[in-house]
N, C-alpha and C positions, 0 to 999 in steps of 0.2 A: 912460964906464962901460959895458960890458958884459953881458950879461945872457940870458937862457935863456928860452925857452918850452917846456910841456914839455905833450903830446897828452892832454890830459885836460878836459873828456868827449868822448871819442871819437866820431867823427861816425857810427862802425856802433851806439852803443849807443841803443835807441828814445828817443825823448825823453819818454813813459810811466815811463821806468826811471827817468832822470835827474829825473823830476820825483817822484816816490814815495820815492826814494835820496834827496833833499833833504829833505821832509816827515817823513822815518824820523827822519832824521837829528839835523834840527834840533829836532823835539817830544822826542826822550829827551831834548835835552840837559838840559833842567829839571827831571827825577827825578835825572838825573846829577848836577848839578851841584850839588843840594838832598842828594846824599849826599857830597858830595866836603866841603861847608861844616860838616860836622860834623867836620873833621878841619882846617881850614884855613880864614882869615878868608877873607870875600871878597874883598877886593882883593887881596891876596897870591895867591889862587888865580888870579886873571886873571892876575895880572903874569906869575909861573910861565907860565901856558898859554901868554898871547901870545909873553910873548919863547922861548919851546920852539918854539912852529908854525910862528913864522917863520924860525928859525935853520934848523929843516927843510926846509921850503918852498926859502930860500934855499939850502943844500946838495943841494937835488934841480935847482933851476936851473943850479948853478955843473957839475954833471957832463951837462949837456945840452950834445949837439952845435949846438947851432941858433943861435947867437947873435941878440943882438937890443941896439939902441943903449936908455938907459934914462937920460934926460936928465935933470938934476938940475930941470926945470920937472912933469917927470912925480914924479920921486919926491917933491916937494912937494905937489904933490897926491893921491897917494897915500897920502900922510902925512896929510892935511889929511881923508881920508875915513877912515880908519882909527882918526881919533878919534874921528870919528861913530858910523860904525858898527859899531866895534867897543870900542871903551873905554867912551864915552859910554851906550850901548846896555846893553853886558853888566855894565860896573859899576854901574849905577841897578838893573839887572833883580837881580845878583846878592844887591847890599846888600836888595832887596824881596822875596827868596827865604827870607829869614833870618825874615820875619813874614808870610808867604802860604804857599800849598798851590801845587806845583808846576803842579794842573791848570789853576786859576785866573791862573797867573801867564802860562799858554800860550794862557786864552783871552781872558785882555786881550792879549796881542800879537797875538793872530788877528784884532787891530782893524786891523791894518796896510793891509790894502788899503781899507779904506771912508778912513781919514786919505789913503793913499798918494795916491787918484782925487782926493780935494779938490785936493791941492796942483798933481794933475798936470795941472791944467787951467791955473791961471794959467803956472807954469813952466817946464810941455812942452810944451804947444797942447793937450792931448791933450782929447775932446769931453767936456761933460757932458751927456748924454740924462734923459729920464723916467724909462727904464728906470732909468739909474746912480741918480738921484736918491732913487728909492721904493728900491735896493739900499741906500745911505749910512744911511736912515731906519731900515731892518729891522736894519742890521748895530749901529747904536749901540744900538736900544734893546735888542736882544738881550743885548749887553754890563754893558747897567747894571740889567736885569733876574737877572742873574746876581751883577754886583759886590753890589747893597742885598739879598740874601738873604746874600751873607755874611758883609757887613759886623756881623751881632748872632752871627758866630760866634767859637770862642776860636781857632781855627788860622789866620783872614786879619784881617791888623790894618790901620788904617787908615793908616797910615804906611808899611807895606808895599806898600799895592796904590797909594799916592800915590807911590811910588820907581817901581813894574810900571810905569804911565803915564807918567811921566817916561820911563821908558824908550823904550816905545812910541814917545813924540814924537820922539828922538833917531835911531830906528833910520829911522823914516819921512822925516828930514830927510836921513838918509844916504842913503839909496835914490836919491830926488830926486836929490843931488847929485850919488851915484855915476851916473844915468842921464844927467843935464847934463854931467858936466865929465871924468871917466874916460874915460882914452887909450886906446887902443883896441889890440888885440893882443896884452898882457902882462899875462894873466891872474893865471899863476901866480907871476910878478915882483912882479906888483904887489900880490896880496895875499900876498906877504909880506912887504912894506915897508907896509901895513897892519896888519901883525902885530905888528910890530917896534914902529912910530909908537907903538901901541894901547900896549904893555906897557912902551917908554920915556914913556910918560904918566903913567900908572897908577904906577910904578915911586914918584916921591915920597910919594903920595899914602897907598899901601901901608905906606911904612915912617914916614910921618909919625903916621896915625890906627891903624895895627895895627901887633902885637907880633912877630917870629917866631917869639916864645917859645910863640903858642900855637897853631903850627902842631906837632900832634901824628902824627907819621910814621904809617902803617901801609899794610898792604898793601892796603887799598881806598882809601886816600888814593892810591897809585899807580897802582890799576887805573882808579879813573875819573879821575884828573890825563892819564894816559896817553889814554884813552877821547876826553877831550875835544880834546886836544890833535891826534891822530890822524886822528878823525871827525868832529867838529867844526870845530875850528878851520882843519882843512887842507880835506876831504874836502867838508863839506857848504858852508863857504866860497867855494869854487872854483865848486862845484857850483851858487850864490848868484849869485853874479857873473857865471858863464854862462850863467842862466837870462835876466837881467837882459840884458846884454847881446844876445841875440839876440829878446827879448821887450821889450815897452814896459813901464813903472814899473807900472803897474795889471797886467796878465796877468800879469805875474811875480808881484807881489805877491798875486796870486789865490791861488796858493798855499797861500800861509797859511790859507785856509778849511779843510784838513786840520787842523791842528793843534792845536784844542779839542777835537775827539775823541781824537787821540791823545795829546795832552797827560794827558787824563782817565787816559787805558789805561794810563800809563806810569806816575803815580801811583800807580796802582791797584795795578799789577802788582809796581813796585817799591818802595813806598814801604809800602803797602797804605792809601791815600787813600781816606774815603770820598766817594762820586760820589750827592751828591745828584739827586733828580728833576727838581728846578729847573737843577740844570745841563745836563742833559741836555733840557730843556723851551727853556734860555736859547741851546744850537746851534742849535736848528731856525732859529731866526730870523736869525741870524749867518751861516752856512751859505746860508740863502735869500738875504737880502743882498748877500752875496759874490757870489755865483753870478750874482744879476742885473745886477751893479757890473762882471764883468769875461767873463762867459761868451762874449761875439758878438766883443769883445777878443782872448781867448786862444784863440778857435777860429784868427780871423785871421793871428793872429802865429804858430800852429803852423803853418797851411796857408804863410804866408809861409815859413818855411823850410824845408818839405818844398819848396817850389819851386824854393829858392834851392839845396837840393843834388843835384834834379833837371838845374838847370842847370851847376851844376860837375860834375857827369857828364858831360853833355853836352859841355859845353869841354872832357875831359881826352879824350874820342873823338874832337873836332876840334880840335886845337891853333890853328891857324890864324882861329879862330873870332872876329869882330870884338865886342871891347866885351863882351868877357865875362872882365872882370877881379875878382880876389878882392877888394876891397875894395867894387867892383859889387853883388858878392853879399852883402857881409855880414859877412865869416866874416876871423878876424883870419890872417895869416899870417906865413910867415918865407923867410927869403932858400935857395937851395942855395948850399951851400958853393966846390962847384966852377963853376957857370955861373949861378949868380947869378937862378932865376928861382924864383918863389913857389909854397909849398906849402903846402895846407891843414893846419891842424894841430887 
């Protein structure tokens, strides 16, 4: 089987940009998606997305020059994370959208790095310090200092924020996995055959426990089905998987420290959420957490690859240059067509 890489994120766009263009992206989805469900159950609403992003994804591959080999041991595991991280993940999150406040929903997943650094010590090597340890301490109780002030409200119910968590544990299982066992190169291939996986999953589940009948058309049902499918599921996915990819499971996962404020903003602005004090009292600590858990981390891994494309400069001004191959570096690549020698993509 055949298959397509297609240049995105580009290596001139700052890694500031690609890291902000992720956090935008992925915090509205949960005002987005919290208006999309009033018009369409949630697992129908996934199913829709996924199988749409991916059939895109895959049409945007299948017109790329680049070819690339996509072995049926990768697309099994491709498959095999696409139900993590993306069925597993967005169907617990969405069915938990239906009885929680989209802000609350964004800043239990904003737990993802303090779980992500637990795991990533037995599974990756990756260290546990003091510092991490007193961040894991601020970042949970930050969390549950926030969930017990909601729990006596009428908007987050306790079955809801128990589906948020489920979620949480799933997305954080995928991460893991995706940073252990994910081939390397085929970005855009591969999360579309996580797309696919994701919404050929979902796909019985959908029409076993919900109706079509009450999926209600209209034109905000299209504008954010479209929205999510778009920037979402294609744009800020990619964008997920590459940040991952050239960062370790924690720095990546750092991230996420944005997205209980903006989760709150997005609420607010499109839902019109009220953002109590307590929540805003419950980031500082979450936010500091983070920061301690992954900051010396992701300073690392950014300087690591500002180096690593210092030195593919380097090589392309000396060709000749020994041991300075693209895999050397880091950075996945593809064949030329006519002479057969690798491009950064």
């Amino acid at each position: 089987m055949r298959a397509a890489t297609l240049p995105l994120p580009a290596p001139s766009i700052p890694v500031s940009v690609r890291i902000g263009a992720f956090c935008a992206l992925w915090a509205s989805a949960f005002s987005i998606s919290k208006i999309a469900l009033a018009d369409c159950p949630p697992l129908l609403l996934l199913t829709m997305r996924f199988l749409l992003a991916g059939a895109l994804m895959l049409g945007a591959v299948a017109i790329s020059a680049s070819p690339m080999r996509l072995t049926p041991r990768k697309v099994f595991i491709f498959a095999a994370l696409g139900i993590a991280n993306q069925a597993a993940y967005l169907g617990l999150s969405n069915i938990g959208l239906q009885s929680v406040s989209s802000g609350l929903a964004a800043l239990i997943i904003s737990a993802n790095p303090v779980l992500t650094s637990l795991l990533a010590v037995p599974f990756l090597g990756e260290n546990m310090s003091r510092r991490k340890a007193a961040g894991l301490l601020l970042g949970v109780l930050g969390v549950l200092f926030v969930v017990a002030h909601r729990l006596g409200g009428v908007v987050d119910h306790p079955i809801g924020i128990a589906f948020t968590v489920a979620a949480l544990v799933s997305m954080v299982a995928g991460t893991v996995l995706f940073k252990k066992f994910a081939p390397e190169g085929e970005l855009w291939v591969g999360t579309a055959v996580q797309s696919l996986a994701a919404g050929s999953a979902l796909l019985p589940f959908a029409l076993t426990f919900e109706s079509v009948a009450d999926i209600h058309p209209s034109w905000r049902l299209i504008v954010t089905l479209g929205y999510l499918v778009l920037f979402v599921s294609v744009l800020a996915y990619v964008l997920w998987f590459h940040l991952l990819t050239v960062s370790g499971a924690t720095a990546a996962s750092s991230y996420h420290f944005l997205m209980p404020p903006l989760g709150l903003l997005f609420g607010w602005v499109l839902l019109g959420e009220r953002v109590a004090i307590t929540d805003l009292v419950g980031i500082v600590p979450v936010a500091v957490g983070i920061y301690l858990v992954t900051h010396s981390e992701d300073r690392f891994n950014l300087k690591t690859e500002t180096e690593r494309r210092e030195a593919y400069d380097e090589h392309q001004s000396c060709p000749m240059a020994p041991g300075l191959h693209h895999q050397h570096l880091g950075f996945p690549h593809r064949r030329h067509r006519h002479h057969g020698a690798s491009e950064v993509v």
